[in-house]
N, C-alpha and C positions, 0 to 999 in steps of 0.2 A: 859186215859182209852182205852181200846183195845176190849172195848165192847161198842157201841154208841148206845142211846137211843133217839128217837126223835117221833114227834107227824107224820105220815104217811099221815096224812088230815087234811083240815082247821074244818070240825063237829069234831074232837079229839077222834075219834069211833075205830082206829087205830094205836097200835104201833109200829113202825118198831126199831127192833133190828139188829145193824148193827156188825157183829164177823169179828175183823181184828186180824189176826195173828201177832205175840203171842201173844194170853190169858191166862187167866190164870182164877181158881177157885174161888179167892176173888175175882177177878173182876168180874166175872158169879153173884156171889151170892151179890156183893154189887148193880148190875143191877137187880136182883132181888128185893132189897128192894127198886132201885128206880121208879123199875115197881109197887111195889105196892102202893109206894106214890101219883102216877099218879092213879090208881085207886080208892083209897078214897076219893081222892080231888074230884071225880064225879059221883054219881049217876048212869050214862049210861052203856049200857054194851061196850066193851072194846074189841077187839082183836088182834091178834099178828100177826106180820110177822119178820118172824127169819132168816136172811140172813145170810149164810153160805160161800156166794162164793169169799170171800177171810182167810176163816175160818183155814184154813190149815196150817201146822198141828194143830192138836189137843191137848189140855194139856195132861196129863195121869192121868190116872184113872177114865178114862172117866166110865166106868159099875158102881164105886162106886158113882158116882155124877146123873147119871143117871136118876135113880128111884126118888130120895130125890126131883131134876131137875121138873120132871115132878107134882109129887106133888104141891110142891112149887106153879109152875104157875095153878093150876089147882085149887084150894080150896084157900076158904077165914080162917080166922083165928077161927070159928068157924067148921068149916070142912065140908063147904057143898060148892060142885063142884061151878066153876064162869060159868055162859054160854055164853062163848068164842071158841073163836077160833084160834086156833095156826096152821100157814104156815110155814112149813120149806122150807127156796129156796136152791136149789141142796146142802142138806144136803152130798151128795155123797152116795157112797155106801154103809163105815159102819157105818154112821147114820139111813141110810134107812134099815139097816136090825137089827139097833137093834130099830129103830120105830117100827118094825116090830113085833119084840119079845114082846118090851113092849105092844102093842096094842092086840096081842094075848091072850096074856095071863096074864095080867096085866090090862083090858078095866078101870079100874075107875080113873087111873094115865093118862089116854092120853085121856080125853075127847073132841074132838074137833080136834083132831091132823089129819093135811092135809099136803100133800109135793107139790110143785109147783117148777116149771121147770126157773121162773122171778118174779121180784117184780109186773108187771103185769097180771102175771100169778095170785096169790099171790092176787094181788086187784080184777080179776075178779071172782077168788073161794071164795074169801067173798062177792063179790056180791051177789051171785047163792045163797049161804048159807042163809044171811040176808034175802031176798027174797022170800025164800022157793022154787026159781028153782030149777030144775032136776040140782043135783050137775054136774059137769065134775070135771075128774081129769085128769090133766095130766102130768105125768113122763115120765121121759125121765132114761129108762133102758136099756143099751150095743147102745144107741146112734138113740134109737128108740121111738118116739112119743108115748103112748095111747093115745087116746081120747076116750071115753067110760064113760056110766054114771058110776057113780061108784059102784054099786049092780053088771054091769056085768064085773068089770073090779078087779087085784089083790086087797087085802087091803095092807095096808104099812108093 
């Protein structure tokens, strides 16, 4: 599988998705269901980190898969939102700008949805998050840092 799934911490409070090229759409979606195995098996709340940076390229039909995508990890099977967290690491550019889109104007399908720059990048925005710390967000756009809470900084 060209999609890896593994537990990110010894509490299991974290799961790290790991995208190695080529993937493909069954593979997406059979991680899917074995992300949500992992979540009924426990009680706890549960978040994500979605490693991207050997992700390339992309399958096709990415817009179609998309939406369905975000859903998916976002609602339980009764269709009320999980309250998680999902880390995209350097998603690249046209992830981040169609995070972008969807988060605009789409807010109920990306609840929760952050982009992080490392896998510990990644662990410290769920730190902050868990916490109730002053979030930081930091991307890295045309090879430039923000660091900025994130009220004064862009959205995705």
């Amino acid at each position: 599988m060209a999609i890896n799934i593994n537990w990110q911490n010894s509490e299991k409070t974290i799961v790290l998705w790991e995208f190695v090229a080529p993937w493909t759409w069954v593979e997406f979606y059979d991680a899917i269901a074995e992300q949500k195995k992992l979540m009924s098996s426990d009680q706890q709340t549960i978040d994500f980190i979605a490693d991207f940076s050997n992700a390339y390229p992309l399958p096709e039909q990415i817009l179609v898969h998309a939406f369905y995508a975000a859903y998916q990890l976002n609602t339980h099977a009764d269709g009320s939102r999980h309250d998680t967290y999902i880390v995209l690491i350097q998603p690249g550019s046209f992830l981040s700008s169609l995070g972008s889109i969807i988060l605009n104007r789409f807010p109920q399908f990306t609840h929760g949805l952050r982009l992080g720059s490392s896998r510990e990048d990644a662990l410290n925005l769920l730190h902050h998050l868990r916490n109730d710390e002053p979030e930081i967000k930091v991307m890295r756009w045309h090879n430039t840092n923000i660091n900025a809470p994130l009220a004064d900084s862009m959205s995705l």
